[in-house]
C-alpha positions as CSV (number, residue, x, y, z in Angstrom):
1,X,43.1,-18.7,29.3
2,X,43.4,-15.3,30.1
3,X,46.6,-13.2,29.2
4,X,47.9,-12.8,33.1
5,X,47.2,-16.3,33.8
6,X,49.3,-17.8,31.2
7,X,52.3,-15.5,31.9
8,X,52.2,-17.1,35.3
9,X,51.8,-19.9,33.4
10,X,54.6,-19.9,31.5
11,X,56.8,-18.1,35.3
12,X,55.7,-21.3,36.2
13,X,57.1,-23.4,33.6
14,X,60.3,-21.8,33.2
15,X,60.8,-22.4,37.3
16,X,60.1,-25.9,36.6
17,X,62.5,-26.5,33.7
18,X,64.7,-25.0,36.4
19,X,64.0,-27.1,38.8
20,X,62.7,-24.2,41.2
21,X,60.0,-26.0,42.0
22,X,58.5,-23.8,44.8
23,X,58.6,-21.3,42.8
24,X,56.6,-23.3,40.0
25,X,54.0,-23.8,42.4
26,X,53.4,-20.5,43.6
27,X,53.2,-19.5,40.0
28,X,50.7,-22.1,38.6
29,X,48.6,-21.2,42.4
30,X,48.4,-17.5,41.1
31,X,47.2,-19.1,37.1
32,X,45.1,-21.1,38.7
33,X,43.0,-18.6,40.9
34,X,43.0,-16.5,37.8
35,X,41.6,-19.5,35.5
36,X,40.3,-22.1,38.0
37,X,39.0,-24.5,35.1
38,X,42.3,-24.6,33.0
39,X,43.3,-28.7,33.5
40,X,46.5,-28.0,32.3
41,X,47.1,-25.7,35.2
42,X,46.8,-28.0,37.8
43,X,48.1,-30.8,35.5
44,X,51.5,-28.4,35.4
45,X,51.2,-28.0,39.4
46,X,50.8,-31.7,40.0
47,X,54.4,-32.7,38.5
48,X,55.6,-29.7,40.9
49,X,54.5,-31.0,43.6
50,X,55.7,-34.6,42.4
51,X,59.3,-33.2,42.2
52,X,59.1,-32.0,45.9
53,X,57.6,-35.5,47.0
54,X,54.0,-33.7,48.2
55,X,52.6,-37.1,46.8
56,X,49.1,-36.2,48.4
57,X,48.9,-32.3,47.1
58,X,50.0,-33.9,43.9
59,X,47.2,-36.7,43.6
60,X,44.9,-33.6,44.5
61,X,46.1,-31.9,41.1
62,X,45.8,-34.7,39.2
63,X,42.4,-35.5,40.4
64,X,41.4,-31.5,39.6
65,X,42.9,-32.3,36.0
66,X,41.1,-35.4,35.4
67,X,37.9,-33.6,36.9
68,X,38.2,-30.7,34.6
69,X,39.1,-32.8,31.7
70,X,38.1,-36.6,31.7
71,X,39.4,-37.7,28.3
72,X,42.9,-36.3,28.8
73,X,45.1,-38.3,29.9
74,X,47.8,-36.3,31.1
75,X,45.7,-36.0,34.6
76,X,45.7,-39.7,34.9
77,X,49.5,-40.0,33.8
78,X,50.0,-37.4,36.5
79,X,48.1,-39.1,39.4
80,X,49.7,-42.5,38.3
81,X,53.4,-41.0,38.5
82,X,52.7,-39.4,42.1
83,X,51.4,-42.5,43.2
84,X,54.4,-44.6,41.7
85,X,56.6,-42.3,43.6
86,X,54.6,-42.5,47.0
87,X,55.5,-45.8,46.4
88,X,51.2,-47.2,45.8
89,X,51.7,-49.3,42.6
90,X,49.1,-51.1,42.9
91,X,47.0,-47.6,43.2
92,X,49.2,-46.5,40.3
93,X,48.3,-49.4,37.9
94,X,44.4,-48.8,38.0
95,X,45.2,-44.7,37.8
96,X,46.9,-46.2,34.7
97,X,44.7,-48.4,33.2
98,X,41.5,-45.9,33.7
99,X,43.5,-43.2,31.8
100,X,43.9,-46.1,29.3
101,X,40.5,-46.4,29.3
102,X,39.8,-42.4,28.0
103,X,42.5,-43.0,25.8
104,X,43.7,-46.7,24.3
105,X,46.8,-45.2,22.3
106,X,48.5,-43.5,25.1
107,X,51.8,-44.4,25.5
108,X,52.5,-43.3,28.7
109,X,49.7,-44.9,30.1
110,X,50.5,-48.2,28.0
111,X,54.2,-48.4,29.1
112,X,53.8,-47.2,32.6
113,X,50.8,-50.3,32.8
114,X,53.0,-52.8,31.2
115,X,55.8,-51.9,33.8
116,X,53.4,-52.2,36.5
117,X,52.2,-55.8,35.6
């Protein structure tokens, strides 16, 4: 990642852990144009857009994350949590499991399954 895009980046994460979440996303926007391949990015701009209930701009994210980087499951814990919170738990569930799927030890993917059962 380049230099500029991770101090956006990191504007982005301290507006989170702030809960100015507008702001988070028009940081992590700016990262991303500036390092459109970086899942973490859009990973980061996903929960943002959780927190502000933009469940569809969020699953968009998630999907980008999961695109960019299959075997992570953060992008799959992300999509799942959006959905959960659009209220699509049956959606959620199979975002869950395939996460699962790239990676069998992932507890957030395990618990948030086993919940969903």
């Amino acid at each position: 990642m380049s230099k500029e895009a991770e101090e956006y980046k990191n504007l982005g994460n301290d507006a989170y852990a702030s809960g100015r979440h507008t702001h988070a996303i028009a940081y992590y926007t700016t990262a991303i144009e500036l390092d459109p391949t970086n899942a973490a990015l859009f990973s980061n701009r996903a929960a943002a857009y959780t927190k502000i209930e933009e469940f569809q701009k969020a699953k968009y994210d998630a999907d980008m994350c999961i695109e960019l980087r299959p075997e992570w499951p953060k992008g799959y814990w992300r999509k799942g949590t959006a959905e959960i919170e659009a209220q699509e738990y049956k959606q959620a569930v199979a975002t869950f499991e395939k996460g699962l799927e790239r990676s069998p030890t992932d507890q957030n993917c395990t618990t948030l399954v086993l919940l969903g059962r």
